[in-house]
C-alpha positions as CSV (number, residue, x, y, z in Angstrom):
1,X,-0.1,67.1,-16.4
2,X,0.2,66.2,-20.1
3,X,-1.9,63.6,-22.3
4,X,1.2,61.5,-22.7
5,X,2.7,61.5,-19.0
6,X,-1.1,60.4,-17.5
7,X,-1.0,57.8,-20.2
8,X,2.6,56.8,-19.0
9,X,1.2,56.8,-15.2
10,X,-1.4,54.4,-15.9
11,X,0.5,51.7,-17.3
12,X,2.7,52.3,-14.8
13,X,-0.2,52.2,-11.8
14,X,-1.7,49.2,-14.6
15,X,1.7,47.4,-14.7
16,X,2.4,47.3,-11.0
17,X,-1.2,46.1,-9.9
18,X,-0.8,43.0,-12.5
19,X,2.4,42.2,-10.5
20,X,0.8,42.7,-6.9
21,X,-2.5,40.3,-7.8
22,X,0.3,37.8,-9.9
23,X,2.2,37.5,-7.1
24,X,-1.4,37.5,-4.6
25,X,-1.5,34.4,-6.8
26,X,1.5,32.8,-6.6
27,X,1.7,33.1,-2.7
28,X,-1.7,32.1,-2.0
29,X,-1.9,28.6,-0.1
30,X,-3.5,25.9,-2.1
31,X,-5.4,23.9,0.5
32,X,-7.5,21.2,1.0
33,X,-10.4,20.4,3.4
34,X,-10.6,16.2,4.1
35,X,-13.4,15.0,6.1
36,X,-11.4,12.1,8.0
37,X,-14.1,10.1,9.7
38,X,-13.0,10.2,13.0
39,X,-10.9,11.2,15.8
40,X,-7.3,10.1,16.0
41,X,-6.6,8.2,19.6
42,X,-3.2,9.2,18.9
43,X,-0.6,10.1,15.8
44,X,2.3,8.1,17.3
45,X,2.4,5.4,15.0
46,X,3.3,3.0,17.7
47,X,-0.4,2.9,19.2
48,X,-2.5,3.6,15.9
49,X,-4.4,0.8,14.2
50,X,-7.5,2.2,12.4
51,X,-7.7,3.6,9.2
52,X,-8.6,7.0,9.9
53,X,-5.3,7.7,12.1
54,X,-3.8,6.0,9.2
55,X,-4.8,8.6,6.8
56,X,-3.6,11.6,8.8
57,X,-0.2,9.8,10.2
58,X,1.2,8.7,6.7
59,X,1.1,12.6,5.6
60,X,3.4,13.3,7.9
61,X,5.4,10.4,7.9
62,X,6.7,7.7,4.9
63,X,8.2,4.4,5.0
64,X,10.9,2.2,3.2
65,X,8.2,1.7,0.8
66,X,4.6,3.7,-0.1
67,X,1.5,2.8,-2.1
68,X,0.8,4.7,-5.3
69,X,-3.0,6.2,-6.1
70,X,-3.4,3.0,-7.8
71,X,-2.9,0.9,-4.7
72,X,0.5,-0.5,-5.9
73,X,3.5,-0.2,-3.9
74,X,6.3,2.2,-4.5
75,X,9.4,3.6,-3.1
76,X,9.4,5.8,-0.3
77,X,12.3,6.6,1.9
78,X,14.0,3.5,0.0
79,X,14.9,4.5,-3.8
80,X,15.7,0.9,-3.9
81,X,16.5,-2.2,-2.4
82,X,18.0,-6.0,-2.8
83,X,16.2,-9.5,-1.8
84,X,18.4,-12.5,-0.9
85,X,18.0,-15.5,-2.8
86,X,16.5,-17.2,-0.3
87,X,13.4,-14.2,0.4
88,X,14.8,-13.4,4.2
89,X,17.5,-10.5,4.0
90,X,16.1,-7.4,2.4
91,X,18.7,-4.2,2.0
92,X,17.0,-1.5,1.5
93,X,18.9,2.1,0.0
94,X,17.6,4.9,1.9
95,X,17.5,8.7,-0.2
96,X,20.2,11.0,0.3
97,X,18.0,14.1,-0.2
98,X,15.3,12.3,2.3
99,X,15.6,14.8,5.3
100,X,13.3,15.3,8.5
101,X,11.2,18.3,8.9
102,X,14.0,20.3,11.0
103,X,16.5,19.3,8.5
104,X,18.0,16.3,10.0
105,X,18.7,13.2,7.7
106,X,16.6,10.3,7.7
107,X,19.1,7.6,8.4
108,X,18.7,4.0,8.5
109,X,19.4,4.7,12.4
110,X,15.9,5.9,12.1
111,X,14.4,3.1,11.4
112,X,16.1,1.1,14.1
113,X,15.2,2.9,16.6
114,X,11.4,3.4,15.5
115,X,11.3,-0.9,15.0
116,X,13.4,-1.4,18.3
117,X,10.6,0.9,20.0
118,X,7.4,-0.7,18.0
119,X,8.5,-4.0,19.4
120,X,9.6,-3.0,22.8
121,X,7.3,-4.3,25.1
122,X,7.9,-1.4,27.4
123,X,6.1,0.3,24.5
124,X,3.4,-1.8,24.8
125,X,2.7,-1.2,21.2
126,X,-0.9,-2.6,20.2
127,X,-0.1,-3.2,16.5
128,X,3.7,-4.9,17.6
129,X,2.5,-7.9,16.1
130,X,2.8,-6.6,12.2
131,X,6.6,-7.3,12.9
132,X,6.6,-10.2,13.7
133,X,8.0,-11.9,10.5
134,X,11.5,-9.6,11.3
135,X,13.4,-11.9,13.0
136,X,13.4,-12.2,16.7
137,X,10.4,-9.8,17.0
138,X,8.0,-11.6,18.9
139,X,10.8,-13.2,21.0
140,X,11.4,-9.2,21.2
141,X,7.9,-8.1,22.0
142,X,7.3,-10.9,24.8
143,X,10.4,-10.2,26.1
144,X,11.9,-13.7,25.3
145,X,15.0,-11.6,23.8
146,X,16.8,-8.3,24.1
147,X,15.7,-5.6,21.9
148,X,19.3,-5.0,20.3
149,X,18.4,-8.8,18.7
150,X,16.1,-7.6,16.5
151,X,17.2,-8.6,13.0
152,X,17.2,-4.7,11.4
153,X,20.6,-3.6,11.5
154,X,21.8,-0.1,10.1
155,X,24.9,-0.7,7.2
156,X,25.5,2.6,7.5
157,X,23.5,5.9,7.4
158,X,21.6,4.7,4.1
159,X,21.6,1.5,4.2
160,X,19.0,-0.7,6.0
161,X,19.3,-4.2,6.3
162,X,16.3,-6.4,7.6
163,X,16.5,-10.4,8.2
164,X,13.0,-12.5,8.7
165,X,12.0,-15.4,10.3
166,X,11.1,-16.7,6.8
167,X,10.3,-15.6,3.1
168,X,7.5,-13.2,3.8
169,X,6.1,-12.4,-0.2
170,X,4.0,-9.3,1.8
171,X,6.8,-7.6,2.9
172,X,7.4,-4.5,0.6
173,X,3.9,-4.0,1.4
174,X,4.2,-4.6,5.0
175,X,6.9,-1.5,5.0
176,X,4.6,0.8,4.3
177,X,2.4,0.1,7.1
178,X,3.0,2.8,9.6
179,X,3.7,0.4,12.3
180,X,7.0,0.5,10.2
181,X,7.2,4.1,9.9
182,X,10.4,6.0,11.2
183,X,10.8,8.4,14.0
184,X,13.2,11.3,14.3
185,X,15.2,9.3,17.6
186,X,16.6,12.6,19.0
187,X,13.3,14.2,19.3
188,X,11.3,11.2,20.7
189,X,14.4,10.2,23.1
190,X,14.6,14.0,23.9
191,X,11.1,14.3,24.6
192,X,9.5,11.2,25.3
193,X,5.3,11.4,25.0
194,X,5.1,15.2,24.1
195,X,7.1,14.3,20.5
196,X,3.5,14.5,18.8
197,X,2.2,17.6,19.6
198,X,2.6,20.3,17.7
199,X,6.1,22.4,17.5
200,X,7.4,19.1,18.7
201,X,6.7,16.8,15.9
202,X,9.5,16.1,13.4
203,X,7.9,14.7,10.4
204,X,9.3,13.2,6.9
205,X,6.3,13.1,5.1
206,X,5.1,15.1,2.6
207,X,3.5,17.0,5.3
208,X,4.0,18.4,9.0
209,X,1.5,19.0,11.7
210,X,1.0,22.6,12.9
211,X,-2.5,22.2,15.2
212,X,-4.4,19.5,16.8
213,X,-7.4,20.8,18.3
214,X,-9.3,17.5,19.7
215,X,-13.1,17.1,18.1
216,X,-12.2,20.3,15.7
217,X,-9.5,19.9,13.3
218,X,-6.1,18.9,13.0
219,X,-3.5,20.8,10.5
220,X,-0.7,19.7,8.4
221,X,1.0,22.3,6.1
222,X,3.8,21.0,3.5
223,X,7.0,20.0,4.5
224,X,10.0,22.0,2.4
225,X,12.5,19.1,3.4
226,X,10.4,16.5,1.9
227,X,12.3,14.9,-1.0
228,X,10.0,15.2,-3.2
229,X,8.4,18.7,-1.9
230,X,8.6,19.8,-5.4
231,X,6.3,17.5,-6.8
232,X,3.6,18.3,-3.8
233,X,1.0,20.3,-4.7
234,X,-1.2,20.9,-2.2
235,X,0.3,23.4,0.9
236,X,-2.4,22.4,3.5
237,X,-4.0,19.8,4.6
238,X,-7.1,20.3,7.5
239,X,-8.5,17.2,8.4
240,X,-12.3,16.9,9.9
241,X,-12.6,14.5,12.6
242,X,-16.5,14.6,12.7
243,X,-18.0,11.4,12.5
244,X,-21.3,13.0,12.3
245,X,-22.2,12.0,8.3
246,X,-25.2,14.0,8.0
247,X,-22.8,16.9,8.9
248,X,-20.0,15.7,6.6
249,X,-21.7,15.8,3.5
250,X,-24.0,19.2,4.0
251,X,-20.1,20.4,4.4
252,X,-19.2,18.8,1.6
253,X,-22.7,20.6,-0.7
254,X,-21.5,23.7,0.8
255,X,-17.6,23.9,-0.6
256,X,-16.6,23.2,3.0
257,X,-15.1,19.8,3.0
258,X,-13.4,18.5,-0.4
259,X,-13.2,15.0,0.1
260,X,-15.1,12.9,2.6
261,X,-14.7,9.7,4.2
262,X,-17.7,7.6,4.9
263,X,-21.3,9.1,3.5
264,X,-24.5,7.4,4.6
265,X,-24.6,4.5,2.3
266,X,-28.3,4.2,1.6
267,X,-28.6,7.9,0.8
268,X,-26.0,7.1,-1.9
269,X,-28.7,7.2,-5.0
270,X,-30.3,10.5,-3.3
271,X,-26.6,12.2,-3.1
272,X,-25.6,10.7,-6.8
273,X,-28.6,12.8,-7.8
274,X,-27.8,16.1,-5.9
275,X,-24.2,15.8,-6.2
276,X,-23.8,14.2,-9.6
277,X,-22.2,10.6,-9.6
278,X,-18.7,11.5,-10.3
279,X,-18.5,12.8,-6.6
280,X,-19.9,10.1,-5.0
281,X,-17.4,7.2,-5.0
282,X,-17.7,3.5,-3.3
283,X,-15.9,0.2,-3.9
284,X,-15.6,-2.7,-2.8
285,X,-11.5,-3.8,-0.7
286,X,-9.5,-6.3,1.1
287,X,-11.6,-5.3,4.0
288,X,-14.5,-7.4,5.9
289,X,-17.6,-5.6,7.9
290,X,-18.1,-7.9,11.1
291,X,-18.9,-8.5,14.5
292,X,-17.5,-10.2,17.4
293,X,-19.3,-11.8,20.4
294,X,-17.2,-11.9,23.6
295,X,-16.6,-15.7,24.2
296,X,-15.4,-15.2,27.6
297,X,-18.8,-14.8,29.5
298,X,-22.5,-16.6,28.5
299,X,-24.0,-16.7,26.9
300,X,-21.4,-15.9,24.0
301,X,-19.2,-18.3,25.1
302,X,-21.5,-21.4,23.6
303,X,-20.7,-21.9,20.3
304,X,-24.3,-22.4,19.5
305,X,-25.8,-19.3,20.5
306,X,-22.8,-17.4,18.1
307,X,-23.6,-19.6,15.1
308,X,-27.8,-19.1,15.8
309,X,-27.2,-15.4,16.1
310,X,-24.7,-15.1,12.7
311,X,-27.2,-17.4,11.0
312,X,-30.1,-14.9,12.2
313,X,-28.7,-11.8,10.6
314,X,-29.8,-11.4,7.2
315,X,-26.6,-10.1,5.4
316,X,-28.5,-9.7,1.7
317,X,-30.9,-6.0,3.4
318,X,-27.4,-5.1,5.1
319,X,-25.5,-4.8,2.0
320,X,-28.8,-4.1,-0.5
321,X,-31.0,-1.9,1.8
322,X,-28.8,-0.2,3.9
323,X,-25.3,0.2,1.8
324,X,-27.4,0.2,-1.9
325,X,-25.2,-2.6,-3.2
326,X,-21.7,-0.8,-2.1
327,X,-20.7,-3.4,0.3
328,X,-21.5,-7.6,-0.2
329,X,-22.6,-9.8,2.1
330,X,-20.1,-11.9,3.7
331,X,-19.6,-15.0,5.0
332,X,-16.0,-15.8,5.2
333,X,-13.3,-13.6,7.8
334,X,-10.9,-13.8,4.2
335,X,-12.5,-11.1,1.7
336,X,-12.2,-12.4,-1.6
337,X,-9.0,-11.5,-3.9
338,X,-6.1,-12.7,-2.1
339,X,-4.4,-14.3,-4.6
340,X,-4.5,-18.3,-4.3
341,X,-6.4,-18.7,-1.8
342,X,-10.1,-20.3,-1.2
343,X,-12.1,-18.4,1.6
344,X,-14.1,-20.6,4.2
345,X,-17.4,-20.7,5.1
346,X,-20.1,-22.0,7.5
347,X,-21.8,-25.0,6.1
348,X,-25.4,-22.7,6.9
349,X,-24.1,-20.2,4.2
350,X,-25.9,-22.2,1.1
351,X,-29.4,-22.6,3.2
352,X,-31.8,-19.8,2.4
353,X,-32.9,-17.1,5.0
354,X,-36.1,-18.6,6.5
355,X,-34.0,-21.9,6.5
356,X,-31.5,-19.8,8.6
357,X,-34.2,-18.4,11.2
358,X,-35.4,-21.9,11.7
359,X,-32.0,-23.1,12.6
360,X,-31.0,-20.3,14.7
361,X,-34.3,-20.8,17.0
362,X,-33.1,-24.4,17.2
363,X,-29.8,-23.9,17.9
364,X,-30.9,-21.5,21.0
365,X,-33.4,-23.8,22.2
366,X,-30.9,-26.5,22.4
367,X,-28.5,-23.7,24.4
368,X,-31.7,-23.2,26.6
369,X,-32.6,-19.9,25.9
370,X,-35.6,-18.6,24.0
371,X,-39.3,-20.0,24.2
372,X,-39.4,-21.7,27.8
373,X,-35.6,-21.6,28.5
374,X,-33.6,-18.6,29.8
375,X,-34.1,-15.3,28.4
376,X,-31.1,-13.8,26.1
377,X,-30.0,-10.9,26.4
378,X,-27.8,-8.5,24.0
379,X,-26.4,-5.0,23.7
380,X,-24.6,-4.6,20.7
381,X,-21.4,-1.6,20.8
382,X,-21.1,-0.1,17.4
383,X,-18.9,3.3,16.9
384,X,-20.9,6.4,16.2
385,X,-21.9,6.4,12.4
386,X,-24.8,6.5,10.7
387,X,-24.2,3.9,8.6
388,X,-23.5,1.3,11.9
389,X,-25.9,2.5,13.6
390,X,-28.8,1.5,10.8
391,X,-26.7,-1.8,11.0
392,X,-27.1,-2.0,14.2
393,X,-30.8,-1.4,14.2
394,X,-31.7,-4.0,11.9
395,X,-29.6,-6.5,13.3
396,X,-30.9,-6.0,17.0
397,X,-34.9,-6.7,14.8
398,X,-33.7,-10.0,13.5
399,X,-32.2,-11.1,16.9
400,X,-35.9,-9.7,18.4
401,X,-37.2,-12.4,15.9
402,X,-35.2,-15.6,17.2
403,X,-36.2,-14.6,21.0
404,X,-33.6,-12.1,22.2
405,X,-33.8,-8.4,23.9
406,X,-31.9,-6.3,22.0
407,X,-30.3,-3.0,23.6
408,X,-28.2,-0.4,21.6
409,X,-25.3,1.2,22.7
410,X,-22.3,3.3,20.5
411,X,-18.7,5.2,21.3
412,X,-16.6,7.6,19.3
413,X,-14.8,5.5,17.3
414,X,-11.3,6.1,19.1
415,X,-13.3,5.2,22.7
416,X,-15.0,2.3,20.8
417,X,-11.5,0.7,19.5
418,X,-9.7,1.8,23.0
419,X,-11.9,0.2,24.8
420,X,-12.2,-3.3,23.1
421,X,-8.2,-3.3,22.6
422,X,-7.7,-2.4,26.5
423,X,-10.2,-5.8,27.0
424,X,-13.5,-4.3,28.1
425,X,-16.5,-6.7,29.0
426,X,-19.0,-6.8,26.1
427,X,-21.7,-8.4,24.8
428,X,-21.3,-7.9,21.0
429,X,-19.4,-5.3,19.2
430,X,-19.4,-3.8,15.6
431,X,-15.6,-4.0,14.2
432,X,-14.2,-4.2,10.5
433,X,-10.9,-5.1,9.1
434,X,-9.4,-3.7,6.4
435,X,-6.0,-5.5,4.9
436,X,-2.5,-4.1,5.8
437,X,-1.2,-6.1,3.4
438,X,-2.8,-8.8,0.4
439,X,-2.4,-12.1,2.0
440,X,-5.3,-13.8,4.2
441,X,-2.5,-14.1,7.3
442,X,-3.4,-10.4,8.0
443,X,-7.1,-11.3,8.9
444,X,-6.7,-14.9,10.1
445,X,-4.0,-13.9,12.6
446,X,-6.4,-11.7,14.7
447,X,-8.0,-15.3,15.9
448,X,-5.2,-16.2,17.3
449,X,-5.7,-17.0,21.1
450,X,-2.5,-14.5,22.2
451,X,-3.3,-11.6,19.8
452,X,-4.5,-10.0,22.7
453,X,-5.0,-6.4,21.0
454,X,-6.9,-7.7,18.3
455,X,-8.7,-11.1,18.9
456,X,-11.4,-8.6,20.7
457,X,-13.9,-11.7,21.3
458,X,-11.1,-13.5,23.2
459,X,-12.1,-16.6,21.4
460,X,-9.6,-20.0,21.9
461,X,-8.8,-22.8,19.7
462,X,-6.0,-24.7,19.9
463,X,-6.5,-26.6,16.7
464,X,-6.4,-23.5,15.0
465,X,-3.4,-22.0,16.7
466,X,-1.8,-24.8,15.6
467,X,-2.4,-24.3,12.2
468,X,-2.0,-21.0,11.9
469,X,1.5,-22.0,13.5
470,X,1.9,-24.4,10.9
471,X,1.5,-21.8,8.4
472,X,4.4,-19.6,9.7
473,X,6.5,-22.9,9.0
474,X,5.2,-24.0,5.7
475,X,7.4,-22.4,2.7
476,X,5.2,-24.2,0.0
477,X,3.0,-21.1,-0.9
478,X,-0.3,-23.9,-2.3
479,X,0.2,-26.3,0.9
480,X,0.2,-22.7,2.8
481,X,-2.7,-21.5,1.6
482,X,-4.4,-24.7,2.2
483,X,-3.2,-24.7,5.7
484,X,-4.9,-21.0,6.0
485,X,-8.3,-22.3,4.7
486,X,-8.6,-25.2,7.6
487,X,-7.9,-22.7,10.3
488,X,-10.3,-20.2,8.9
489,X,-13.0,-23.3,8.1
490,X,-12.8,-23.9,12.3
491,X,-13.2,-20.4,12.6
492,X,-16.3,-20.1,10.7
493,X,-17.9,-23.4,11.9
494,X,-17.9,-21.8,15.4
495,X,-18.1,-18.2,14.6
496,X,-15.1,-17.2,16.4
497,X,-16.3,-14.1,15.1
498,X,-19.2,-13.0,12.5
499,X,-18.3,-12.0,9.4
500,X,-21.0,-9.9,7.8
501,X,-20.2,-8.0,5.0
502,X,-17.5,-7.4,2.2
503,X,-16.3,-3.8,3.1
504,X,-16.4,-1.1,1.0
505,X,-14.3,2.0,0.9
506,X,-17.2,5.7,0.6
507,X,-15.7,8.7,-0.9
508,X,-17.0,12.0,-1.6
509,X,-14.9,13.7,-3.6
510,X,-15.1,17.2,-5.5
511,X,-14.5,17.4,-9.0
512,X,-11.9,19.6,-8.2
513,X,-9.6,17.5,-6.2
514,X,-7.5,15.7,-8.9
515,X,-5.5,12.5,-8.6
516,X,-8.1,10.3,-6.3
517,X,-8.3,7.3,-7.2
518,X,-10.3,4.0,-5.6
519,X,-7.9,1.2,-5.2
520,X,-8.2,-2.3,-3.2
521,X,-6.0,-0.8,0.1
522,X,-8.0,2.5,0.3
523,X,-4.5,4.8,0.7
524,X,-5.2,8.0,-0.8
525,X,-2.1,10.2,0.2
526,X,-2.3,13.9,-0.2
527,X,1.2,14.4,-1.7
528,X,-0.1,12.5,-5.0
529,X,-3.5,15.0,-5.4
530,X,-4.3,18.4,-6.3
531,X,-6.7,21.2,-6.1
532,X,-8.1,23.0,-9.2
């Protein structure tokens, strides 16, 4: 063979391995690795209600409306959308390229059917109550009105049109929640409780599920019938449902895990060192850190002993020792920054700590328990997490130093949730609460005596059902607001439940995940990040 034929051979030979490893490249999946937190119950949206099925649900599935990395919100299936000029008929525009995962369209059908079901009470949906400023929906959920009455009402196949009760100024946001997200209603009609599982599912979102292997991972790989598939960068999405942290963020060290929910908050200065600070991320939401006593048996049913044992807690070490300053302490069920409004507090919240301890012996004394009266016993439920469990701990010492006995006791999260939405017996339990939507409403309304999925403690007051009637009622947004504040003063004067911290949202997040950002509502959909 000549000089100049080898020389033609190897650029040949050079010239066709270029294009194998170029297009090696250009088919290799881009994926990424999100520690989630915790198990799912369940990725039907009708029965989720915790953030971390939240996270993995609204990948595969988007609403009228959708909330930006910045926390604002945007459209979703809706391009756009019409209010009446007196705030209670909203028309939404639904996408013409929006299409379901097996190529279907997403009509406004869709959403009828997914709203009709959510409020169903043959559905027995646990978040039904989100819906409740469509009109007729609670009349719809208690079965005070047939299903067909419930004011959403298809134009035609893209165009939505929903009536309220009254204005609602939350609502856009309240669309995104994925108690309003739409199902495919051929495939869930077709077949019923399987629709979920993989092969079955029919998704819209940016994403599709493809395995859900309980306590190992679930996958979602990117939907090509998403409308805006071309703008999603990411091809895979694994989620890790460990809620060991410890676990989580050796994975995360290793390369394993690219962004983590939930690190162990008072190892945050120790992992800004070894990690570097821009991949260790916290802030402060619209989200409150609490815990609720069950009012239905004693001793927890005596106002006193709940407003001795929230005075007892010293809420300064659980936000400064435990989460290093991420979270605040609280003393209001209202996080601050809800626009207009004033949160209320226990009048005990100005005394110091010591003052607090005093008080709280008192206060028990008077209820007969403590030094010479009846002994008082506690367990306290917290889900498993590190950071709850260190909570827990130090609580359970400062209710050892009023006089009680102090047992420990913790569930996977979706066990822990299940079992105080299903109304187990309790003692006391760890919960927290972040907002579905910016307006104190969202927290307040879990006190009310018939939210029955939410109002865990099962604690009754009629003065403040009535008010937070009155506040359905009242169309002056100040006088509203103030109406708010007296039901949530009541609240806190008997400690309906006790608040103990200002939440804060805990990322870890590699440096080459691009596109995360913090915001007040802690969404972080895939379809808006990358991977470098």
């Amino acid at each position: 063979m000549n000089a100049s034929l080898k020389r033609t051979l190897k650029t040949v030979l050079l010239s066709s391995t270029l294009l194998a490893m170029t297009a090696s490249l250009a088919s290799a999946e881009t994926v990424i690795r999100r520690g989630n937190g915790g198990e799912p119950q369940t990725l039907d949206q009708a029965h989720i209600s915790i953030d971390i099925e939240g996270f993995v649900v609204r990948d595969m599935f988007e609403g009228l409306t959708i909330y930006n990395p910045k926390g604002e919100v945007i459209p979703g299936v809706a391009e756009s959308w019409t209010i009446s000029d007196d705030g209670t008929v909203y028309t939404f525009k639904l996408r013409g390229d929006a299409k379901w995962s097996n190529g279907d369209p997403v009509t406004a059908d869709d959403f009828v059917f997914a709203w009709r079901r959510m409020e169903d009470p043959k559905e027995a949906a646990e978040y039904a109550n989100i819906l409740y400023p469509v009109k007729n929906a609670e009349a719809v959920n208690t079965g005070k009105a047939a299903v067909d009455t419930l004011g959403v009402k298809a134009i035609d196949a893209t165009t939505l049109e929903v009536t309220l009760e009254r204005p609602t100024p939350y609502f856009l946001q309240l669309a995104s929640h994925y108690a309003a997200l739409p199902v495919n209603a051929a495939v869930v009609q077709k077949l019923g409780a399987e629709w979920t599982k993989p092969g079955n599912m029919v998704c819209n979102g940016a994403y599709c599920l493809t395995e859900n292997v309980p306590n190992d991972h679930i996958t979602a790989v990117k939907n090509d019938k998403y409308w805006d598939a071309a703008n999603v960068k990411i091809d895979k999405v694994i989620y890790n449902p460990s809620e060991d942290q410890s676990a989580t963020e050796r994975m995360f060290e290793a390369g394993e895990l690219d962004v983590v929910y939930n690190f162990q908050t008072d190892q945050k200065a120790f992992l800004e060192e070894k990690l570097g600070k821009d991949q260790v991320l916290a802030s402060t939401d619209l989200g409150t850190y609490y815990y609720v006593f069950d009012s239905r048996h004693e001793p927890f049913s005596d106002v006193k002993v709940r407003q001795a044992l929230s005075m007892a807690v010293d809420r300064d070490f659980l936000a400064e020792k435990i989460y290093s300053g991420a979270q605040l302490p609280g003393y209001s069920f209202v996080p601050p920054g809800m626009e207009g409004y004033t949160a209320a507090t226990p009048e005990w919240a100005s005394l110091d700590q010591l003052d607090r301890e005093d008080k709280a012996k008192e206060l028990l004394k008077e209820a007969g328990y403590g030094e010479g009266g009846k002994p008082l016993k506690i367990d306290i439920r917290y889900n498993t997490n590190e950071n709850h469990k260190k909570v827990a701990t130090a609580i359970a010492d400062m209710w050892k130093a009023v006089g009680a006995e102090v047992t420990l006791q913790n569930l996977d999260v979706k066990s822990h949730y299940a079992y105080l939405q299903e109304g187990g017996a309790f003692d006391v339990a760890r919960a927290g609460w972040s907002a579905d939507y910016a307006d104190p409403e969202n927290f307040l309304n879990l006190l009310v005596s018939s939210n029955t999925s939410f109002n865990y403690g099962h604690w009754a007051n009629a003065k403040y059902d009535e008010l937070m009637k009155a506040s359905y009622a009242e169309r002056d947004p100040a006088k509203r607001m103030q109406i708010l504040h007296d039901a949530e003063q009541i609240a806190m004067d008997e400690q309906g439940n006790a608040p103990l911290m200002v939440h804060a949202s805990t990322w870890l997040v590699s440096r080459k995940v691009k596109g995360f950002e913090l915001n007040a509502v802690n969404e972080h959909l895939t379809k808006f990040l990358s991977v470098e």
